[in-house]
ChimeraX commands (.cxc) that place a marker at each C-alpha (Angstrom):
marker #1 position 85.69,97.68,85.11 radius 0.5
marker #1 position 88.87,99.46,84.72 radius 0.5
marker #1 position 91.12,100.46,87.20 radius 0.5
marker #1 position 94.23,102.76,87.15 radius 0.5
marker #1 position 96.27,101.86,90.33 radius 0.5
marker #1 position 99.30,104.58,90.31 radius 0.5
marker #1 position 102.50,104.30,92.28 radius 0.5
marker #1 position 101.61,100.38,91.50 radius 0.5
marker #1 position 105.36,99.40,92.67 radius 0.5
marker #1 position 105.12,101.07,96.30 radius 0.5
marker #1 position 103.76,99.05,99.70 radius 0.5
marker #1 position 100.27,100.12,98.99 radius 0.5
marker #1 position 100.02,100.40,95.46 radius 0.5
marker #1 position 101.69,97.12,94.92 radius 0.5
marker #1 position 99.07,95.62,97.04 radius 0.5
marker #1 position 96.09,96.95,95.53 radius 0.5
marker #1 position 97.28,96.53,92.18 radius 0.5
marker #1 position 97.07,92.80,93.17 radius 0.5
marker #1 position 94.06,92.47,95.10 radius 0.5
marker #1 position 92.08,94.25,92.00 radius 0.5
marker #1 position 93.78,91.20,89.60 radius 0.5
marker #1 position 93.08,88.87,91.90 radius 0.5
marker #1 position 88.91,90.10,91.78 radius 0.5
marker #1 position 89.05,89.91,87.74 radius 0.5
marker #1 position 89.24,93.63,87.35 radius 0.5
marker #1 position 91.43,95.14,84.52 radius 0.5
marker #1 position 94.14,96.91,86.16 radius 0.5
marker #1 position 96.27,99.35,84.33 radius 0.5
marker #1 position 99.89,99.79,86.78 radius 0.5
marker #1 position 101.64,103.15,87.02 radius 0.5
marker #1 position 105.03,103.47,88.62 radius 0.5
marker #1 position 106.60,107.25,89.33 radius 0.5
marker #1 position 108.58,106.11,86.24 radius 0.5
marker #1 position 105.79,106.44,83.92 radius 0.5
marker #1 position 104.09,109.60,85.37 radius 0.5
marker #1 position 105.87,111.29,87.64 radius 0.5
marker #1 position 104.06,112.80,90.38 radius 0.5
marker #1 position 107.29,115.25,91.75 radius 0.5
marker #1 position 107.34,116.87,87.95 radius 0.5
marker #1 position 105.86,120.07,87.92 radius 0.5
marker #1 position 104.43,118.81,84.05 radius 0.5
marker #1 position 102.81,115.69,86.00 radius 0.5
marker #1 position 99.00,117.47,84.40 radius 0.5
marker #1 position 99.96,117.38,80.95 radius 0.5
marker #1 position 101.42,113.48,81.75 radius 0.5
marker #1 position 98.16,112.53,82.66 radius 0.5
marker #1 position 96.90,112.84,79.48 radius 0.5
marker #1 position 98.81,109.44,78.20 radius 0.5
marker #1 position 96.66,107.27,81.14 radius 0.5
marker #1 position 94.36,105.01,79.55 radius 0.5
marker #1 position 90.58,105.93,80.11 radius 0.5
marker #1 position 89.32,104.19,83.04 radius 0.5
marker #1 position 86.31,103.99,85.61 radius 0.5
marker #1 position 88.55,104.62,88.41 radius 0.5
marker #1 position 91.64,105.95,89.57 radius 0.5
marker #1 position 93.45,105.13,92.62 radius 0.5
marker #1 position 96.41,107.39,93.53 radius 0.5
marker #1 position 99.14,105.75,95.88 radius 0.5
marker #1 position 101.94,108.43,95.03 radius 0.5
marker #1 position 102.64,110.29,97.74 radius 0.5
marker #1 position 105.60,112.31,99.18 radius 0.5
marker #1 position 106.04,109.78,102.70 radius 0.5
marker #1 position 109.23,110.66,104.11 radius 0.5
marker #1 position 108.12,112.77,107.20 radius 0.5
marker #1 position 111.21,114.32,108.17 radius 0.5
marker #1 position 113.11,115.09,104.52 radius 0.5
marker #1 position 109.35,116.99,104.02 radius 0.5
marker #1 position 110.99,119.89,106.59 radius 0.5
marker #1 position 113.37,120.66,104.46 radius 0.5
marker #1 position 111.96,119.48,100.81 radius 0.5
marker #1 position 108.64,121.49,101.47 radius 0.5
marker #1 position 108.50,122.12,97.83 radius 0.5
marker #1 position 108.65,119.01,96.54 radius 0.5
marker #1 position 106.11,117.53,99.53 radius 0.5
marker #1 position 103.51,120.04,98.10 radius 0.5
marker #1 position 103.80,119.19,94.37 radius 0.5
marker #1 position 103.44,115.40,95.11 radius 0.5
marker #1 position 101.32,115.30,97.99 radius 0.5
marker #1 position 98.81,118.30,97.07 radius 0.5
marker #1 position 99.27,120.00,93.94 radius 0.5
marker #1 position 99.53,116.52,91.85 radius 0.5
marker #1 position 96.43,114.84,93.34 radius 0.5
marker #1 position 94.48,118.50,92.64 radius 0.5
marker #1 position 95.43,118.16,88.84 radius 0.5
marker #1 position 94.62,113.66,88.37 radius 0.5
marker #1 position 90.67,115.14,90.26 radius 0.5
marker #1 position 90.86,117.35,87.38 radius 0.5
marker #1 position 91.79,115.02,85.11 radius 0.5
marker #1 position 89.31,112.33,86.60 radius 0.5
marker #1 position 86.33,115.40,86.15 radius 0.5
marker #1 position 86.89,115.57,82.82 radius 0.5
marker #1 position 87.72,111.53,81.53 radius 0.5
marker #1 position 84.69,110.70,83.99 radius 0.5
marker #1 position 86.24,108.74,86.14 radius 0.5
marker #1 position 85.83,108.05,89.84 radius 0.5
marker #1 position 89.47,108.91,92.16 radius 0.5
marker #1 position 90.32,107.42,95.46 radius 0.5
marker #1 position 93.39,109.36,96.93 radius 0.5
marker #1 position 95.28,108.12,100.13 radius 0.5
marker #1 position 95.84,110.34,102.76 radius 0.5
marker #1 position 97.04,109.91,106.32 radius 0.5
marker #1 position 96.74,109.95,110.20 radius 0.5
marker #1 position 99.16,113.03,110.18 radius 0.5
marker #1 position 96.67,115.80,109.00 radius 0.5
marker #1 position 95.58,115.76,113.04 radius 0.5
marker #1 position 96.92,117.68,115.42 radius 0.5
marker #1 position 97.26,114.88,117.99 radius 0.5
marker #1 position 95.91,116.38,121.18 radius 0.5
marker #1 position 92.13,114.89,120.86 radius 0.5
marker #1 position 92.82,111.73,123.53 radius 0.5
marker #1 position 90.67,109.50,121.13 radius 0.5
marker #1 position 90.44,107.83,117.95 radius 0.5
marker #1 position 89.62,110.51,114.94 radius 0.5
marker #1 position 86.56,110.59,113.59 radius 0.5
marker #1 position 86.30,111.91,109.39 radius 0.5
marker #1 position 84.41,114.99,111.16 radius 0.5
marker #1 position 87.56,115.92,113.31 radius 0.5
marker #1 position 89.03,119.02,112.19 radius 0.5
marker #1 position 92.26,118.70,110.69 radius 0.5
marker #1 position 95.36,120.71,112.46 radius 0.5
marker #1 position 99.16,119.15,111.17 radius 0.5
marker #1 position 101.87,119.51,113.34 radius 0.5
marker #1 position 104.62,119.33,110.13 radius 0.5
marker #1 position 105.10,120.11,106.49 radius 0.5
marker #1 position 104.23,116.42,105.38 radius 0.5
marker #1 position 101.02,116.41,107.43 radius 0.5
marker #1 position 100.19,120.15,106.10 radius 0.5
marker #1 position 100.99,118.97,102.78 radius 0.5
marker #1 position 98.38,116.26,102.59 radius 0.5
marker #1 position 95.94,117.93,103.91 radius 0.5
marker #1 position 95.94,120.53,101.29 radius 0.5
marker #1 position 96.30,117.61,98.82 radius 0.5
marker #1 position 92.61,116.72,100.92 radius 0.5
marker #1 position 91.71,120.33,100.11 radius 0.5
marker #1 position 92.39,120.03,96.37 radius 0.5
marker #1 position 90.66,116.88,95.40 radius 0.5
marker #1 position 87.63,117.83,97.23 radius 0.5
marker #1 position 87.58,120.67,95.12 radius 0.5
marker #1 position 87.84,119.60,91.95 radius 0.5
marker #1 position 85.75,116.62,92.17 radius 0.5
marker #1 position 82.43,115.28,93.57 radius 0.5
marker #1 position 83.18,111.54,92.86 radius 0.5
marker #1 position 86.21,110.83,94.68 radius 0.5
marker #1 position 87.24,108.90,97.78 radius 0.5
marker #1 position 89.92,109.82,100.37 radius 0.5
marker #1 position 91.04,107.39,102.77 radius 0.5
marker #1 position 93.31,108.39,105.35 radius 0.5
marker #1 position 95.64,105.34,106.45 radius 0.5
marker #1 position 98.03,105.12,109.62 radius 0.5
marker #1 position 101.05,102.85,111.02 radius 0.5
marker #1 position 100.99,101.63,107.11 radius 0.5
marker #1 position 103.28,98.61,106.64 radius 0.5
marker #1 position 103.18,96.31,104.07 radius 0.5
marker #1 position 105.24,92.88,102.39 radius 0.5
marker #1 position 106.73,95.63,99.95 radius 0.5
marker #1 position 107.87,97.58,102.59 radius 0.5
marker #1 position 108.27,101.07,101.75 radius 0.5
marker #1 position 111.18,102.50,99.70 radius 0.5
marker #1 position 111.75,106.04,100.88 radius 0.5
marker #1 position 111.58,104.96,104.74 radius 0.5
marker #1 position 113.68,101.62,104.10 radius 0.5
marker #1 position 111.30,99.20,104.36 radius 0.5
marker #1 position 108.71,99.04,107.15 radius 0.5
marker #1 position 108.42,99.18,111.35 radius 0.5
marker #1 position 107.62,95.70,111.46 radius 0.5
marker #1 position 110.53,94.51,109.45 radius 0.5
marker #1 position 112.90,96.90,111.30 radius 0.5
marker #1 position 111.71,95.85,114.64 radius 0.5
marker #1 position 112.21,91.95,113.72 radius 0.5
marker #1 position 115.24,92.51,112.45 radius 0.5
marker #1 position 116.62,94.68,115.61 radius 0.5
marker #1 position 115.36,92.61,117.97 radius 0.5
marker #1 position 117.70,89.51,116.21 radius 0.5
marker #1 position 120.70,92.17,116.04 radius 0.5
marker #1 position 120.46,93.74,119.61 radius 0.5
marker #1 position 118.20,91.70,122.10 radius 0.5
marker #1 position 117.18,95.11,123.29 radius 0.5
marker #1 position 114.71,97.45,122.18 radius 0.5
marker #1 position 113.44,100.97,123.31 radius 0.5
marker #1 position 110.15,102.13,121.49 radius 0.5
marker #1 position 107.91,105.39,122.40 radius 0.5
marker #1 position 105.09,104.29,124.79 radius 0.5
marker #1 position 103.86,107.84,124.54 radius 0.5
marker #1 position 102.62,108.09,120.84 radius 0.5
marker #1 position 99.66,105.85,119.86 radius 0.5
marker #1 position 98.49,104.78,116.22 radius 0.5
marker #1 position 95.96,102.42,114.75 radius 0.5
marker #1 position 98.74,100.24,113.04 radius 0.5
marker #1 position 97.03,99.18,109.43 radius 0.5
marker #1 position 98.68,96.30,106.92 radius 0.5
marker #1 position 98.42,97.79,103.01 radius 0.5
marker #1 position 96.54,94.53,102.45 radius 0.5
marker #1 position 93.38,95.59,104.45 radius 0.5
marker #1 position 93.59,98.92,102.93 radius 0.5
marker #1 position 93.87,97.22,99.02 radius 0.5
marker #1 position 90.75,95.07,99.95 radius 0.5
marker #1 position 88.81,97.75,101.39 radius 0.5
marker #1 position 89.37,99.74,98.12 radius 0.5
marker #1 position 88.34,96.60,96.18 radius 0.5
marker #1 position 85.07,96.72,98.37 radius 0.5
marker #1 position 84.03,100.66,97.40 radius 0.5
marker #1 position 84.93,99.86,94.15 radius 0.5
marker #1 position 82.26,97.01,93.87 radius 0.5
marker #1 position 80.12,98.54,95.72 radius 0.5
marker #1 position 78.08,100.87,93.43 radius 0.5
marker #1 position 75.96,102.43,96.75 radius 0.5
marker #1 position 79.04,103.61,98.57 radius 0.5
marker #1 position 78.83,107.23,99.20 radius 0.5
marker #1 position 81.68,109.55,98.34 radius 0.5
marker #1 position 83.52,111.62,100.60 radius 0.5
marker #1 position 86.36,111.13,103.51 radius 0.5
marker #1 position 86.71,107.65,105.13 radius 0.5
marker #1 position 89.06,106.43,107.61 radius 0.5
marker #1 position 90.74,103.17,106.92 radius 0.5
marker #1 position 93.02,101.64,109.13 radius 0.5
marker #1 position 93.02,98.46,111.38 radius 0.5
marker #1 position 91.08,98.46,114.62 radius 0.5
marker #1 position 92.15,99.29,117.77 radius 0.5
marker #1 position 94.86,101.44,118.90 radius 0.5
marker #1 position 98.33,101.28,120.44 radius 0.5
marker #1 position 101.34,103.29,121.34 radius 0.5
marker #1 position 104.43,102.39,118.96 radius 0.5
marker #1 position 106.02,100.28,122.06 radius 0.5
marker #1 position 102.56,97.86,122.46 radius 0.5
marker #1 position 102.97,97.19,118.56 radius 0.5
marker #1 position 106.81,96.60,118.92 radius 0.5
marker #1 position 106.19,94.32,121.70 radius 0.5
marker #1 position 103.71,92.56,119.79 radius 0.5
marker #1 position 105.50,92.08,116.92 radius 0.5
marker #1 position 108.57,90.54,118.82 radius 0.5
marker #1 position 105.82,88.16,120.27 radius 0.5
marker #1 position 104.00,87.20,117.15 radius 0.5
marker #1 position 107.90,86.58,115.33 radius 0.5
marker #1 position 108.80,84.76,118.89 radius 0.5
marker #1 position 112.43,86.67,119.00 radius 0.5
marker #1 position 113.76,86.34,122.38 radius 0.5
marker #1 position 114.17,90.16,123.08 radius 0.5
marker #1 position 113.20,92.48,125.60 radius 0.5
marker #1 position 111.46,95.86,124.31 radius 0.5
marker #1 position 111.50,98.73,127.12 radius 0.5
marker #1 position 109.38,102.12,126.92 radius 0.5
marker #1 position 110.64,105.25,126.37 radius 0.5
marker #1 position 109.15,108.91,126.13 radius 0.5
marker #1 position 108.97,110.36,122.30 radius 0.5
marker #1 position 111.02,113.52,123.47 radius 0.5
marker #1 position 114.05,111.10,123.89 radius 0.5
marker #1 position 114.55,110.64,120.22 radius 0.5
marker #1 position 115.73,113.34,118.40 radius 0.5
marker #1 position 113.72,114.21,115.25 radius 0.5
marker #1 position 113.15,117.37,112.78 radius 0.5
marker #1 position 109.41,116.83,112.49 radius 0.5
marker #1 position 107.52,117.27,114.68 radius 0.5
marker #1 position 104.79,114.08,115.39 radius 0.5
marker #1 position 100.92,114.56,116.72 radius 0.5
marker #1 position 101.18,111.89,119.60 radius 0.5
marker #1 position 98.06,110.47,119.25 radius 0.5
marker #1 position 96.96,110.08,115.86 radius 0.5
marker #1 position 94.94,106.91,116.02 radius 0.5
marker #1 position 91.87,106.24,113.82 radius 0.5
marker #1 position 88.01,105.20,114.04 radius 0.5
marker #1 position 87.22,103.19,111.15 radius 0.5
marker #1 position 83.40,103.24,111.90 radius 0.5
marker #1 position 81.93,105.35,108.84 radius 0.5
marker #1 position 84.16,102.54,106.76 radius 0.5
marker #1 position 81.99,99.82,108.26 radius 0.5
marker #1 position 79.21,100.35,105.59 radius 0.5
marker #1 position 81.70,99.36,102.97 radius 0.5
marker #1 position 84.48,97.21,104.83 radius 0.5
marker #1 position 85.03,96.57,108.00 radius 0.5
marker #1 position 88.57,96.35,108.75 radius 0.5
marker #1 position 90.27,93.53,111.08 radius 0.5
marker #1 position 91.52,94.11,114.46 radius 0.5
marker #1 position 95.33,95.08,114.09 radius 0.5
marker #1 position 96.57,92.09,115.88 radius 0.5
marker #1 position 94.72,89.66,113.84 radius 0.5
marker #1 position 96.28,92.08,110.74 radius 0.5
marker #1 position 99.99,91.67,111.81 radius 0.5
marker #1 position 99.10,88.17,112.07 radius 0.5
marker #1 position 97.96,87.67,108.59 radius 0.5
marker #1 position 101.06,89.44,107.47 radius 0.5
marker #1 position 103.29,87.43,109.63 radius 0.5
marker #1 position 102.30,84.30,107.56 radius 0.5
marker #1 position 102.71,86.09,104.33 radius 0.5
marker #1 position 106.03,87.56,105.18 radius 0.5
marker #1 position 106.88,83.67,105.62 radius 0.5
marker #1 position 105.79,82.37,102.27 radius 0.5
marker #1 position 107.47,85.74,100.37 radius 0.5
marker link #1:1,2 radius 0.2
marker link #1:2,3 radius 0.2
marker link #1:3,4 radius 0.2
marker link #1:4,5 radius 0.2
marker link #1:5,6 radius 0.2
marker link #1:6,7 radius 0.2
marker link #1:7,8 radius 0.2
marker link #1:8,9 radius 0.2
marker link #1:9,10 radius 0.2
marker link #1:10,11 radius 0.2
marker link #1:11,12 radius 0.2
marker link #1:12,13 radius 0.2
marker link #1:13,14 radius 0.2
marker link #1:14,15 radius 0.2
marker link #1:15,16 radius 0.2
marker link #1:16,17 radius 0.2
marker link #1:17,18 radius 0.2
marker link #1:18,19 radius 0.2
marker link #1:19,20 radius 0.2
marker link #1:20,21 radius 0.2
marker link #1:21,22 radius 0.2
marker link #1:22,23 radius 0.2
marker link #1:23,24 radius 0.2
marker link #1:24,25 radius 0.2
marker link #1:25,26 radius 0.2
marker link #1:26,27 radius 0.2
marker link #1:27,28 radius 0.2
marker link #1:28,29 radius 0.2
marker link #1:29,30 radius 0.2
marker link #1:30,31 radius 0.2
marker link #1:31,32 radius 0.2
marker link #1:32,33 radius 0.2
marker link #1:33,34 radius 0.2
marker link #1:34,35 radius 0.2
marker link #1:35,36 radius 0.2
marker link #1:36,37 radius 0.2
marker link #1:37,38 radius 0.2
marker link #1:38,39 radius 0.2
marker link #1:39,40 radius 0.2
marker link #1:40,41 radius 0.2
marker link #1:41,42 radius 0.2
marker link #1:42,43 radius 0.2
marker link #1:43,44 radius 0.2
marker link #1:44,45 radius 0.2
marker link #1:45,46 radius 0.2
marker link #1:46,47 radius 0.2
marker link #1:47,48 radius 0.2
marker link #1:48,49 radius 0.2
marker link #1:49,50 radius 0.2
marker link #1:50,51 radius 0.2
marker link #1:51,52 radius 0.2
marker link #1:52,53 radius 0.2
marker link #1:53,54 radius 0.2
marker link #1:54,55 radius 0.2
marker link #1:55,56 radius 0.2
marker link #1:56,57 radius 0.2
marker link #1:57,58 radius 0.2
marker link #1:58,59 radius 0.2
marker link #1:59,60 radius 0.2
marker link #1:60,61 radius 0.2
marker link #1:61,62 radius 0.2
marker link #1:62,63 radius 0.2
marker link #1:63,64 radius 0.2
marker link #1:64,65 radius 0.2
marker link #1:65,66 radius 0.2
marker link #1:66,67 radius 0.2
marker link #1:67,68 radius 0.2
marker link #1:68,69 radius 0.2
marker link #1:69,70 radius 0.2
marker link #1:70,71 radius 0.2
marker link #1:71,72 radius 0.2
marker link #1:72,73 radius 0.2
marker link #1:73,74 radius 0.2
marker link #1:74,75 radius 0.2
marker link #1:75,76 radius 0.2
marker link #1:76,77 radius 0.2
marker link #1:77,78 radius 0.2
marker link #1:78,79 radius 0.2
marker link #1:79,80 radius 0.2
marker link #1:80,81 radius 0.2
marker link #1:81,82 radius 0.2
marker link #1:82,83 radius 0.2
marker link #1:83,84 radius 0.2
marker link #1:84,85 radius 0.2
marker link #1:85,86 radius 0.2
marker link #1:86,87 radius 0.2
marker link #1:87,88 radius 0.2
marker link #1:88,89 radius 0.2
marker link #1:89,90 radius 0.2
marker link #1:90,91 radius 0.2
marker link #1:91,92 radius 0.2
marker link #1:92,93 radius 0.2
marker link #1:93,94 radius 0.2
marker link #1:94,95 radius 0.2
marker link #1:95,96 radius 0.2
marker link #1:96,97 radius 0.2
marker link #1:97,98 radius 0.2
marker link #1:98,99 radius 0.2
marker link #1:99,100 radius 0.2
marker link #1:100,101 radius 0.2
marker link #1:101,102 radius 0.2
marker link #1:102,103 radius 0.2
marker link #1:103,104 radius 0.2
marker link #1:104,105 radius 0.2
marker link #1:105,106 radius 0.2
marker link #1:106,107 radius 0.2
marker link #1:107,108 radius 0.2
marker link #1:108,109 radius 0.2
marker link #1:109,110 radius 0.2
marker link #1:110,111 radius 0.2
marker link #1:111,112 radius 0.2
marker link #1:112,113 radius 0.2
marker link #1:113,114 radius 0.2
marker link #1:114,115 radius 0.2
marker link #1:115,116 radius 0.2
marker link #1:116,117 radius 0.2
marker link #1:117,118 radius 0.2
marker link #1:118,119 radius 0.2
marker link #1:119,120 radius 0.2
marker link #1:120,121 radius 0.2
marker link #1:121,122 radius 0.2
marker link #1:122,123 radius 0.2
marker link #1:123,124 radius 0.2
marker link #1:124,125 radius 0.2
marker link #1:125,126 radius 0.2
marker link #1:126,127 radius 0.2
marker link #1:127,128 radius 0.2
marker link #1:128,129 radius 0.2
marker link #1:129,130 radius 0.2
marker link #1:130,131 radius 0.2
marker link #1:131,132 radius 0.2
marker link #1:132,133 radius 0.2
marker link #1:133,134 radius 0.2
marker link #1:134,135 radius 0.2
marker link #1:135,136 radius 0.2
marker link #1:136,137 radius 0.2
marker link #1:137,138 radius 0.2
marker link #1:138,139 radius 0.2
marker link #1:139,140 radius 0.2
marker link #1:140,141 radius 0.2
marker link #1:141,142 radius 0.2
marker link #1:142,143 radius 0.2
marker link #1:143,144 radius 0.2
marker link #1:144,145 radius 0.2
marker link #1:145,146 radius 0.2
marker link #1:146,147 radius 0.2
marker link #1:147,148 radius 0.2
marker link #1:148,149 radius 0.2
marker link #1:149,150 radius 0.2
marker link #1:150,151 radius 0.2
marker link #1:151,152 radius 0.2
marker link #1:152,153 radius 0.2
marker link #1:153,154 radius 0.2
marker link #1:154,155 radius 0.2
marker link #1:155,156 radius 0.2
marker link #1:156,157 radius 0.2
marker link #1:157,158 radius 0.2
marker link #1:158,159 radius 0.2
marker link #1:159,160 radius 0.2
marker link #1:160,161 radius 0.2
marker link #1:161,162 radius 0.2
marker link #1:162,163 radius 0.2
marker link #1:163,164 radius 0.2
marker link #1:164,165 radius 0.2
marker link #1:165,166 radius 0.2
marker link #1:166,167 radius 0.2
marker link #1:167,168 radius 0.2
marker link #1:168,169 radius 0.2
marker link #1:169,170 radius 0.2
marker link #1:170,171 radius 0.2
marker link #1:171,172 radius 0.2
marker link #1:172,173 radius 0.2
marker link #1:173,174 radius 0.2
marker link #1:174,175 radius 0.2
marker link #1:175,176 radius 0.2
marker link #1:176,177 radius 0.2
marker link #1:177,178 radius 0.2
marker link #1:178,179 radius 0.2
marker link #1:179,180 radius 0.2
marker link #1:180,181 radius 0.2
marker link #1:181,182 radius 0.2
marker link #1:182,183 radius 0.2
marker link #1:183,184 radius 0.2
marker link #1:184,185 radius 0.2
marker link #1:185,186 radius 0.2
marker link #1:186,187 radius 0.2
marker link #1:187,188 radius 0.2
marker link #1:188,189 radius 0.2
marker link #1:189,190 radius 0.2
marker link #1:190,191 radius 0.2
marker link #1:191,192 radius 0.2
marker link #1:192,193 radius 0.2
marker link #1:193,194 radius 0.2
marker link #1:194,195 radius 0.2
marker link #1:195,196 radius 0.2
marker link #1:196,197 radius 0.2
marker link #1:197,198 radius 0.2
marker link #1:198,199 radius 0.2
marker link #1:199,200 radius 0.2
marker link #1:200,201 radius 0.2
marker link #1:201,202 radius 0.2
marker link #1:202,203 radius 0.2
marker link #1:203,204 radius 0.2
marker link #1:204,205 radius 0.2
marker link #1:205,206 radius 0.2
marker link #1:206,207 radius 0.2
marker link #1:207,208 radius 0.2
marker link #1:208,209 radius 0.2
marker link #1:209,210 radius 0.2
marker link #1:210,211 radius 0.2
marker link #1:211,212 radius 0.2
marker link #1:212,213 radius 0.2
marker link #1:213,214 radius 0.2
marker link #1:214,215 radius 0.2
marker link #1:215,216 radius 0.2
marker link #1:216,217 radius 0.2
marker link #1:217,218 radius 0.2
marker link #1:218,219 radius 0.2
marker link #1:219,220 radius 0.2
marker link #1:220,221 radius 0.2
marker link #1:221,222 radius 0.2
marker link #1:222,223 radius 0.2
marker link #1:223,224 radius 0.2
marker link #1:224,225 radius 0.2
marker link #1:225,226 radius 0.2
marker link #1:226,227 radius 0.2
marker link #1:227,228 radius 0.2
marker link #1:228,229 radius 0.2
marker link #1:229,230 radius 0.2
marker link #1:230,231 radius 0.2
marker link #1:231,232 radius 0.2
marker link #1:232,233 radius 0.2
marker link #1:233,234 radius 0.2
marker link #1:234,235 radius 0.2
marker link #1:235,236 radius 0.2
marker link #1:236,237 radius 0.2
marker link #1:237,238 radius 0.2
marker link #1:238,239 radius 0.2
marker link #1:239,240 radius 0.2
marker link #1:240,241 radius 0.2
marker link #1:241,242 radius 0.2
marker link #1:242,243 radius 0.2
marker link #1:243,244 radius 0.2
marker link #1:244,245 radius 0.2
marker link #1:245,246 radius 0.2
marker link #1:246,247 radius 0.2
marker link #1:247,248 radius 0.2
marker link #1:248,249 radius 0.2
marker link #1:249,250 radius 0.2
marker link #1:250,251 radius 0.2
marker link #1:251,252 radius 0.2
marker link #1:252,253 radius 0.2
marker link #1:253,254 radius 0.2
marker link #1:254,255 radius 0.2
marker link #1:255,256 radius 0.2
marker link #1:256,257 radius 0.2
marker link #1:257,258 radius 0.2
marker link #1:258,259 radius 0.2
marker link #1:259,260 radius 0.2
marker link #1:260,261 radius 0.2
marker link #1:261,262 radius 0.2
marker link #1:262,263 radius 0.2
marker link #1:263,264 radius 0.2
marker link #1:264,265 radius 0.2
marker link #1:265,266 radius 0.2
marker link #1:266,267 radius 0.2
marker link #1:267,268 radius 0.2
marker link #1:268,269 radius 0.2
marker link #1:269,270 radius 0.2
marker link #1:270,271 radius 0.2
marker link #1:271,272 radius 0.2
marker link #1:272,273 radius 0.2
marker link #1:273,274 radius 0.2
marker link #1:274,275 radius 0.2
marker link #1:275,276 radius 0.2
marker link #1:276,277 radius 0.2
marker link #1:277,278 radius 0.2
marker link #1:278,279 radius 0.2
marker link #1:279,280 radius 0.2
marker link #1:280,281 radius 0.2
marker link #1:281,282 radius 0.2
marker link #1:282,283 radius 0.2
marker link #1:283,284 radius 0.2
marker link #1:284,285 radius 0.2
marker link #1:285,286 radius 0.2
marker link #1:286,287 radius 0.2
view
């Protein structure tokens, strides 16, 4: 079995890469350096990727607010590149899980999406993977999407600076005081649980293809997880609620974006998200 894991340096990619070594499977790593996902050439690039049974693209465009005004580039990473590698998968034969996210929702449903839900984004990052959604569905029967939220992972995540967990450790040593939105909820997911529920589809040779969500279970606004997090790192600091419109941002954000993992159950079932940020609690530790 080989496997193609690109964007293999990035907070998912880096994980999955590993979890797939760890199984025994022969993993091929792409970083953007080698194919490069923003280049409007990134089809004829694909051509140098080593045949493989599957592909499993982590590049993506993340930066939610520098989308607004890099619309362009959003598109060509987040939806016109994953179009071309299900084109490219159609014709080498192989199988292509693409990641996609929480943010193709609207927001206003008042319960956890469902793969059925229709999709309504609120900015040009949300609007841009869902066409990327769009595209792969097109082009190819045999593919996977998984659609992640609250991602944060040991490798943290280079265009936002790392990851919410690390930032709210670290502010809560620098300030004591923390103010968090209690008025936008997520299902926050560790990149781990999303690597080893790929490994799981992959091995699974009865696993239907089509949309799947994949994120921890449960849901929480921003300020539970924050709290959490200061609870699980045992920081003596006091995090206090405030309302989303308080902070100024160019995006906009759907405000309730959380996600039923249900379908997933067949394959994986994914752990509760406290148990999650526990798990990566110890691992941040032994980094």
């Amino acid at each position: 079995m080989r496997v193609i894991v690109l964007g293999s340096k990035g907070q998912l990619g880096s994980d999955v890469a590993s979890v797939l070594e760890a199984a025994g499977l022969n993993v091929s790593r792409v970083t953007r350096h080698e194919l490069d996902a923003s280049s409007p050439h990134s089809a004829d690039q694909m051509g140098a990727l080593p045949k493989a049974d599957f592909l499993v693209n982590c590049m993506a465009f993340v930066n939610v607010d520098a989308a607004e005004n890099a619309s362009g580039e959003a598109f060509q990473v987040n939806a016109t590149f994953p179009t071309h590698l299900a084109t490219h998968c159609r014709v080498t034969g192989a199988k292509l899980i693409h990641i996609s996210t929480d943010f193709v929702f609207k927001g206003d449903l008042g319960r956890a999406y469902l793969e059925s839900d229709e999709s309504a984004p609120v900015n040009i990052y949300g609007l841009s993977k869902a066409a990327g959604e769009l595209g792969v569905r097109g082009a190819l029967r045999e593919h996977f999407i998984l659609r992640v939220s609250g991602l944060y992972g040991v490798a943290g995540s280079g265009s936002k600076g790392g990851n919410f967990v690390e930032t709210m450790i670290n502010l809560g040593r620098e300030r004591g005081v923390l103010q968090v939105v209690d008025d936008q909820f997520t299902s926050p997911t560790h990149s781990l649980d999303v690597a080893r529920a790929i490994l799981a589809i992959i091995l699974d040779s009865n696993a239907a293809y089509g949309t799947f969500h994949c994120a921890n279970e449960g849901l929480c606004s921003w300020f539970e997880f924050a709290r959490e997090i200061i609870r699980q790192a045992r920081i003596p600091a006091d995090v206090k609620p405030v309302k989303f419109a308080n902070f100024k941002m160019k995006a906009p954000r759907p405000l309730f974006s959380a996600l039923s993992s249900a379908k997933l159950k067949t394959v994986y079932a994914m752990p509760k998200w406290q148990d999650a940020l526990a798990e990566y609690m110890t691992l941040r530790h032994s980094r």
